[in-house]
C-alpha positions in Angstrom: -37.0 177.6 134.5 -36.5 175.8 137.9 -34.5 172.2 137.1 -36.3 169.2 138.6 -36.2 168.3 142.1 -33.7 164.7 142.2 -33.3 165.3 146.8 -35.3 166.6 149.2 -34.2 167.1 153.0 -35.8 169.0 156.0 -37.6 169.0 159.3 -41.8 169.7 159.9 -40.5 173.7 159.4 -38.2 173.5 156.2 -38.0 171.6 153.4 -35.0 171.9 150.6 -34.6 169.8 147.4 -31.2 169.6 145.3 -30.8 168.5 141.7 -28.8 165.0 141.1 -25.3 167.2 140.9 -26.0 168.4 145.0 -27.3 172.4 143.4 -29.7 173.1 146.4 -32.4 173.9 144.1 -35.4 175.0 146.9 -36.1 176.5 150.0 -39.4 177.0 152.2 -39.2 177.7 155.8 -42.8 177.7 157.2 -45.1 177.9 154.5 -44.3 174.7 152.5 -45.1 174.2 149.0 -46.1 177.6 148.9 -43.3 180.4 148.9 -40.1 179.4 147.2 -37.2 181.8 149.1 -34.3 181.7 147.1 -33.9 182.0 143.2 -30.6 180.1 143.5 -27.4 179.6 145.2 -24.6 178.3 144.1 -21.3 177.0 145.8 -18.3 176.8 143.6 -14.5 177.0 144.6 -10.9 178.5 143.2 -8.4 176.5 142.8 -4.6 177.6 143.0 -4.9 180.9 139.9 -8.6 179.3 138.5 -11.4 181.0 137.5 -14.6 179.8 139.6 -15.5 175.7 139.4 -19.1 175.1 140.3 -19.2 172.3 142.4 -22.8 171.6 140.5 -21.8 172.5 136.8 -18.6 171.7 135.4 -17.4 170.2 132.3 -14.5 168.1 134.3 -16.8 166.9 137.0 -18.2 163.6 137.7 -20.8 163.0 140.4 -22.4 160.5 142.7 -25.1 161.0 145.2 -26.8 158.9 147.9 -28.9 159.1 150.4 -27.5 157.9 154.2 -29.7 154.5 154.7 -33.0 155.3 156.5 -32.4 159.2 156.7 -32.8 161.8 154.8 -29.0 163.3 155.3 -28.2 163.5 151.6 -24.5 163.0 150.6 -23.5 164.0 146.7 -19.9 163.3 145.7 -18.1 165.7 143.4 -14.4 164.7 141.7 -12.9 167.1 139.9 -10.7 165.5 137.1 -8.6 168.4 136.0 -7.4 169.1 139.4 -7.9 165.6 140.8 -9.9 167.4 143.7 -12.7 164.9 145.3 -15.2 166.9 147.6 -17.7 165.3 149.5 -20.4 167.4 150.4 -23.3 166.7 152.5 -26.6 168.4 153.1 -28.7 168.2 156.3 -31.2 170.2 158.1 -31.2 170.2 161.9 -34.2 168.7 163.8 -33.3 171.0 166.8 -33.3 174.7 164.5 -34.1 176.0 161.4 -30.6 175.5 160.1 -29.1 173.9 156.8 -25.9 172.5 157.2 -23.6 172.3 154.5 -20.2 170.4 155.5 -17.7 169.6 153.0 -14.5 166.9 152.8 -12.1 168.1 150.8 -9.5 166.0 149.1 -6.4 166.6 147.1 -5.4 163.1 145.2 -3.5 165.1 142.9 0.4 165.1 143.1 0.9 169.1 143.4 -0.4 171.4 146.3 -4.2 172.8 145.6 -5.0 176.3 146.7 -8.5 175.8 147.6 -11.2 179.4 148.4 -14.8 178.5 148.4 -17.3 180.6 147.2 -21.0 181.1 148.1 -23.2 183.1 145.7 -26.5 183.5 146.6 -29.6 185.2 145.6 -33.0 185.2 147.2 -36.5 186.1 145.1 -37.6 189.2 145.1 -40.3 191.6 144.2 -41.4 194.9 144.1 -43.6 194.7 147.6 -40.8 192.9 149.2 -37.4 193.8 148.2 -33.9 192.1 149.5 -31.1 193.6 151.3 -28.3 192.0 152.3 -25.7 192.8 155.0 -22.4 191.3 156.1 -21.1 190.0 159.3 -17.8 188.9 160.6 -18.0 185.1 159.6 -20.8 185.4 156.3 -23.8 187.3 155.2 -27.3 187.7 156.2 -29.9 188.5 152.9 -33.4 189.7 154.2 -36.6 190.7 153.2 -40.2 192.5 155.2 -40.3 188.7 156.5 -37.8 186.8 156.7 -34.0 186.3 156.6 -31.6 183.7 155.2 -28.8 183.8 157.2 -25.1 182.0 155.3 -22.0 181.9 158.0 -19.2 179.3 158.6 -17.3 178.7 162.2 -14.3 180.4 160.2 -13.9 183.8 159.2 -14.7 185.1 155.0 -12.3 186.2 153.2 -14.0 188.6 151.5 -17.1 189.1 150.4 -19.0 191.3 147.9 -22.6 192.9 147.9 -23.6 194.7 144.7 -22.9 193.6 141.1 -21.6 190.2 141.9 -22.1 188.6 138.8 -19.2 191.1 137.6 -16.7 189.9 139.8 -18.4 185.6 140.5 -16.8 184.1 137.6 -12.9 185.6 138.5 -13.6 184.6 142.2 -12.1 188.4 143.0 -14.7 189.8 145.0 -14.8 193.5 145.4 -15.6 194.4 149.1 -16.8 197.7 148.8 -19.9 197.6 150.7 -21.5 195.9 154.1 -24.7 196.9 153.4 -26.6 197.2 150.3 -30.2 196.2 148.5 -29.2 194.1 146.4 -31.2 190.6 145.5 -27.8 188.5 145.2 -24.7 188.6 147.1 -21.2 186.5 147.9 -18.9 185.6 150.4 -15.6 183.8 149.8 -13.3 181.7 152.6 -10.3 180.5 152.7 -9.7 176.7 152.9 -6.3 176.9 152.3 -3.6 174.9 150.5 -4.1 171.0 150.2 -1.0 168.9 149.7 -1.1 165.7 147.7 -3.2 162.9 149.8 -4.6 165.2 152.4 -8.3 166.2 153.8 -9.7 169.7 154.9 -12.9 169.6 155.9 -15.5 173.0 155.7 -19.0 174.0 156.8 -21.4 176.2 156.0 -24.3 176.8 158.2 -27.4 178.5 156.6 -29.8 179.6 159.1 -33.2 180.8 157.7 -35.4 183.2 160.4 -38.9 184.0 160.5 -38.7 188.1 161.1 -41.4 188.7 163.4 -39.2 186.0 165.8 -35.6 187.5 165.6 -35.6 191.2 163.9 -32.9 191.6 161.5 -31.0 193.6 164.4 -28.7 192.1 167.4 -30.9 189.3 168.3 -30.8 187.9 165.1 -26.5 188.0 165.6 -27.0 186.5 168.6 -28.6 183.6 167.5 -26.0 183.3 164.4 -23.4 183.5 166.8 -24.9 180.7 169.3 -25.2 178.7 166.3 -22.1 179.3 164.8 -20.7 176.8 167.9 -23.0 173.9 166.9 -20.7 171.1 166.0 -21.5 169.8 162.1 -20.4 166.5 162.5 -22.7 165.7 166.2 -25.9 167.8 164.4 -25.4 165.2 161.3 -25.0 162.3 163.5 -27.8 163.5 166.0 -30.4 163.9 162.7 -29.5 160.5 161.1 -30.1 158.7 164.8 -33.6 160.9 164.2 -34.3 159.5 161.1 -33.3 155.7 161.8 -35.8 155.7 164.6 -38.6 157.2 163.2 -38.3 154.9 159.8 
């Protein structure tokens, strides 16, 4: 069973909704309130030798989440006690494409260094007249069906990544890159954040870029438009949609 919608964020061709905890929850892209695209997708991260933390479910995580004023940029604050690892993570949908961003401030307050990998796990809804295949690119993965594509990168190259029988692998955070291309409903990437030492910041983004199929063909014009994307500035797009929102409240 879907968990209830506590956010909602998007622009007149997308609309997302994430739970109280920042899980992104919903997508439609086109067709609102009609067809839901992904089943779920999870972002957790590894810390130094850890198995996977969810950033959304964890037994040592506390939570606060807020709207910027007048906008609908949504902000959800995750601190991890165990580690003493605050993350700030921020969702926003461009006004100028049909791109989520998904930009994160890391923080170690802890007084010993914090290996940080993120990892995106990701599976989109299938059925039997429209199956999913998923492929991988240099900087993330693209997940398709007949119609459309969702499309997960960062301006920083994965790790790894892995294609077929995730869940085997998810909850170690080793993915098995075996394949870069497969049919597979659910998929992962992994990056690299690197190692935070006590009292400093590392920020991240991921860019999810959702394409209507008959517009960019799962093929090099679809690449071409990850890779234009992939130079779009977080921090400006965030700005630029909250300046959108202030004036048209």
């Amino acid at each position: 069973m879907k968990k209830k919608n506590d956010a909602i964020i998007g622009n007149k061709e997308i609309i997302a909704s994430f739970s109280k905890k920042g899980e992104w929850l919903r997508l439609d892209c086109k067709h609102l309130d009609y067809r839901q695209l992904i089943d779920f997708y999870h972002v957790g991260i590894t810390v130094n030798d850890s198995n996977i933390l969810y950033l959304h479910e964890d037994v040592n995580n506390r939570y606060v989440q807020w709207y910027t004023p007048d906008s609908n940029v949504l902000h959800t604050q995750i601190e991890n006690t165990y580690f003493q690892l605050q993350v700030e993570q921020t969702d926003c949908v461009s006004m100028k494409h049909n791109v989520c961003i998904r930009h994160y401030v890391l923080e170690n307050q802890n007084n010993i260094p914090l290996d940080i990998r993120m990892l995106v796990h990701s599976k989109l809804v299938s059925h039997t007249n429209d199956r999913v295949g998923s492929r991988i690119g240099e900087k993330g993965m693209v997940q398709y069906s007949h119609n459309y594509a969702v499309c997960t990168f960062s301006n920083q190259d994965m790790e790894t990544c892995q294609l077929n029988r995730t869940e085997e692998n998810i909850q170690s955070g080793d993915l098995q890159a075996n394949d870069y291309i497969g049919m597979s409903t659910d998929s992962s990437v992994k990056y690299n954040i690197g190692t935070l030492q006590p009292g400093e910041k590392k920020e991240f983004t991921l860019y999810i870029y959702v394409n209507d199929n008959a517009t960019y063909p799962v093929a090099e014009a679809l690449y071409e438009k990850v890779e234009a994307i992939q130079k779009m500035d977080a921090k400006k797009e965030i700005q630029s949609t909250i300046r959108y929102w202030k004036k048209y409240v």
